[in-house]
N, C-alpha and C positions, 0 to 999 in steps of 0.2 A: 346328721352331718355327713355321715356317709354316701348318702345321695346326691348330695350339692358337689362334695369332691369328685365322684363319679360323672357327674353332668359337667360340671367345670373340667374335666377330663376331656371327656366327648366333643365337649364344643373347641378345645384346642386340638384335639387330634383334626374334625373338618376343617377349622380352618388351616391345618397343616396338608391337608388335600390338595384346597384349592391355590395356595402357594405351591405346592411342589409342581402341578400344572406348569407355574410359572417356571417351570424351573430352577427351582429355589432346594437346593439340597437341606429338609428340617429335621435332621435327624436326631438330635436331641428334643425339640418341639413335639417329635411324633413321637416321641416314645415315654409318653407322658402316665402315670396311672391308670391313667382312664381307659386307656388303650388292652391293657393285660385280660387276659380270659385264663379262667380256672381249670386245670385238666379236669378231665372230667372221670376219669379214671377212681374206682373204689378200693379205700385202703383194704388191706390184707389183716385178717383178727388172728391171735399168736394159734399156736397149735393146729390151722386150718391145712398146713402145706401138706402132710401125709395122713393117712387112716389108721386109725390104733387098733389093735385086735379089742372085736366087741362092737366096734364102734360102726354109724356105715358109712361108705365110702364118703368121700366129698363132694356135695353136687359143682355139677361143670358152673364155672365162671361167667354170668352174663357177660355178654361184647357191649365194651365202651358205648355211650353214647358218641354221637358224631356230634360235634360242638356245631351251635346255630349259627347259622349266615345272620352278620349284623342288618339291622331294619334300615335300610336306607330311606329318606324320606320323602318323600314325592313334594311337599311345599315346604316353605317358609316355616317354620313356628313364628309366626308372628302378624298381627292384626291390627293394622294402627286405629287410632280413635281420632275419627277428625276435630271433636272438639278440644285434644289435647294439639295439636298441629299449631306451631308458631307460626302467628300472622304480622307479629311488631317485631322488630328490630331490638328493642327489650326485651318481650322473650325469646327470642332466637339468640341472644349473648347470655341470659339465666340458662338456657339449656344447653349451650355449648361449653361452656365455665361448668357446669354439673357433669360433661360425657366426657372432657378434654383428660385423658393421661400424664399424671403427671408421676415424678421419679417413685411412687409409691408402685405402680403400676407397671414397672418397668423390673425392676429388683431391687434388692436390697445395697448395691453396690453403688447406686444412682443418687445424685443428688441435685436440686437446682441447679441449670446455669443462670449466671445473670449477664444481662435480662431475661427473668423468667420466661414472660407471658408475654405474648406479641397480640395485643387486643384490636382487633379490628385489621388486620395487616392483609393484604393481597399482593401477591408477587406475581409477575406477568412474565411469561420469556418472549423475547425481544426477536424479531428481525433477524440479528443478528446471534441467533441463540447465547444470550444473555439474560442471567434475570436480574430484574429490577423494580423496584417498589411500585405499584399502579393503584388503581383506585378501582374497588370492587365491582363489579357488574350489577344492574338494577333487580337482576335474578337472585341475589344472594343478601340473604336477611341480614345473615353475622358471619363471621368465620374468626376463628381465635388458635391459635400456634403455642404450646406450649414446649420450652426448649430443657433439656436434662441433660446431662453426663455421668461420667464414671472419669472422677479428676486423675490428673497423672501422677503416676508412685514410679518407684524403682523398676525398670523395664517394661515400663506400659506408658503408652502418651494420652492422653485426654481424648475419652471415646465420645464424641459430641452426637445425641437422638432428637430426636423433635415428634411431638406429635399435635397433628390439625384436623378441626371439628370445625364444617363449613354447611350451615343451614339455607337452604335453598327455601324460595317462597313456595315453588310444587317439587313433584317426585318429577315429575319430565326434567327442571330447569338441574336438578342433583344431577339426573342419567347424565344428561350432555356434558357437565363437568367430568364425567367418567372417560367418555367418547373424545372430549380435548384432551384430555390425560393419556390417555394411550397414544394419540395424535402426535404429540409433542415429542417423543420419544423418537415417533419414529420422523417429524421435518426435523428435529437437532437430536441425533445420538452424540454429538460433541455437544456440551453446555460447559457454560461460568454462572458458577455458583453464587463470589462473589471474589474480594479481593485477594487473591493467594490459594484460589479455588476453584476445582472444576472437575466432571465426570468424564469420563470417554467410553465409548462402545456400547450407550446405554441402549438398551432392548424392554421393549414390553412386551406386555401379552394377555387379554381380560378371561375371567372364567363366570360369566352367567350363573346365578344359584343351578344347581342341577347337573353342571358342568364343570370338566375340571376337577371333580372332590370338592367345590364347595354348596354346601349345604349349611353353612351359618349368614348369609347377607343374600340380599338382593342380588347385587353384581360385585365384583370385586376385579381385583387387577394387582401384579406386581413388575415392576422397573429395577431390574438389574445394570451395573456398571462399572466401572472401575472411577474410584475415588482418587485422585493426586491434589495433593498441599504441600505449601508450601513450608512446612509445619516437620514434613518429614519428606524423608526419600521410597522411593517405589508408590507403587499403585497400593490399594486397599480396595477392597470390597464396597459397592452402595447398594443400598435398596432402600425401594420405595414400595411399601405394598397400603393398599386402598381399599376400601369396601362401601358399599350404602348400602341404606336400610333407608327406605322408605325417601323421606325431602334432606334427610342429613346425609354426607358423605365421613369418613372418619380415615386420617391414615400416618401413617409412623415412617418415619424415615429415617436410618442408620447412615453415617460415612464414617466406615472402618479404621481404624488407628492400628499402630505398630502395637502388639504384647495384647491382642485382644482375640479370644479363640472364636471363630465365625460358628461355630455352633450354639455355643453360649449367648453371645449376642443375637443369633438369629429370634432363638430361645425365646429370649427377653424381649424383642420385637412383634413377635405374635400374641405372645403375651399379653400385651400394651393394647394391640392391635384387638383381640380378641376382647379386653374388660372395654370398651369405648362401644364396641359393636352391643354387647351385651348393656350398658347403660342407653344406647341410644335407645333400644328396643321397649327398655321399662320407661324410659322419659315417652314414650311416641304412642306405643299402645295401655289398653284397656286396663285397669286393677282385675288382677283375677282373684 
C-alpha cells in the first residue's frame, strides 16, 4: 500500500510540473506526500557524544550522504494495445463513462450537479467567441462531460467543476483537438460561456511529455482566466487544464466562486485531472 501512495504521490507531483509551466501557482498539489525525501542524516546512540576514561575515543562521524537526484524519465510509461483501441462509438462511450471524473474524484466536499452527465455533448466556440452546442466532428467517437460542485453554505457560493473525456478514432485526430485548444484561447481570450457567463484575459500555453515537468501524458496544456457571473460581483479565477494519452484527450475545468481558497481547489483539480489520465492509461494499454 505504501508503494501505490507513493506512485499516486509522484504522478501528482508531474503532473503539478507540467501545469506550473502553465503557469498555474500548485502549491498545495505539489506538496503532496510523494514529494518528501528522508534526511539522510544518522541518529546519534546515548553515551556516544564524549569518551569515558577506559574507554577509546569516538570514531570521527561518517559525512551524510548527498540525497539522489530524482530519476527523470525519458518516455511515457505507457504502451497502448491496439487491440484494446475503440473503434465503435459504443465502445468509445463504455470507455469514457469508465475514465470520466466524477465528484468522487474531485474531493470529498463535491457532489453531483444536476444535470450530471452531458452524454454525447460538443460545444463549439462561435465567430463570435461564443459557445454553443454543435454537433461533434466525424474525428471524434464519443465524448462525455461530467459536471460536480461543492453546493453554497454560509460564506461560500457554489463552486461549479466539470470534467470531459473525448475519444478520438486515431492519436493524430486527439493531437489536433489539442492544437484547436490552445488556438482558441488565443483567436477569443474574451469568451461567453453561457447566460450570465463569461472569461476574460484567457491565456494558454501546451507542455509536450518531456517538457514543461510534464512527464505523466502525451501532451498536455492549461487555460488560465478570469471568471465573472453574474451569480456574484468581481472576477474569480478559471482554469482549464487538458492532457492525452494516446486517441483520448481528458480535462477539468474550475470557474472560481466567492469563499473558495484557489489552492484547495486547484488541489482538487489536478487531482481529478491526474485519476482520468491514470484510468485512461489502464483502459488503452496492455494487462501487465
Amino acid at each position: 500500500m505504501g508503494e501505490i501512495v507513493a506512485e499516486s504521490g509522484r504522478r501528482l507531483l508531474r503532473a503539478c510540473g507540467a501545469l506550473s509551466a502553465a503557469a498555474v501557482v500548485l502549491v498545495v498539489g505539489c506538496s503532496s506526500e510523494g514529494g518528501r525525501t528522508a534526511k539522510g542524516t544518522a541518529g546519534t546512540q546515548p553515551g556516544s557524544g564524549a569518551g569515558t576514561r577506559g574507554s577509546s575515543p569516538p570514531a570521527a562521524e561518517a559525512p551524510a550522504a548527498a540525497p539522489s537526484a530524482p530519476v527523470t524519465p525519458t518516455a511515457l510509461d505507457f504502451t497502448p494495445d491496439p487491440g484494446r483501441a475503440p473503434k465503435t462509438a459504443a465502445d468509445a462511450r463504455r470507455m469514457a463513462l469508465a475514465v470520466v471524473a466524477g465528484p468522487d474524484a474531485w474531493g470529498a466536499d463535491y457532489v453531483e450537479r444536476v444535470p450530471h452527465l452531458a452524454d454525447g455533448f460538443w460545444p463549439v466556440l462561435g465567430g463570435d467567441c461564443t459557445w454553443r452546442t454543435g454537433v461533434s466532428p466525424a474525428t471524434v467517437l464519443h465524448s462525455v462531460t461530467a459536471r460536480s460542485e461543492v453546493p453554497a453554505s454560509a460564506g461560500r457560493a457554489a463552486l461549479r467543476v466539470a470534467a470531459t473525456v473525448t475519444v478520438h478514432r486515431t492519436e493524430t485526430d486527439a493531437d489536433w483537438e489539442m492544437a484547436r485548444t490552445l488556438e482558441e484561447a488565443l483567436r477569443c481570450p474574451d469568451q461567453i460561456l453561457g447566460p450570465g457567463e463569461r472569461v476574460t484575459a484567457l491565456r494558454s500555453i501546451g507542455s509536450p511529455f518531456g517538457t514543461g515537468g510534464n512527464f505523466t501524458a502525451t501532451d498536455s496544456l492549461g487555460e488560465m482566466g478570469t471568471y465573472r457571473s453574474s451569480a456574484f460581483k468581481g472576477g474569480q479565477k478559471y482554469t482549464w487544464f487538458q492532457s492525452r494519452v494516446g486517441q483520448v484527450t481528458v480535462a477539468t475545468v474550475v470557474k472560481g466562486a466567492p469563499g473558495h481558497g484557489e489552492q484547495e481547489v486547484t488541489h482538487a483539480q489536478v487531482q481529478a485531472l491526474v485519476a482520468m489520465t491514470d484510468r485512461a492509461k489502464a483502459q488503452l494499454e496492455a494487462p501487465r
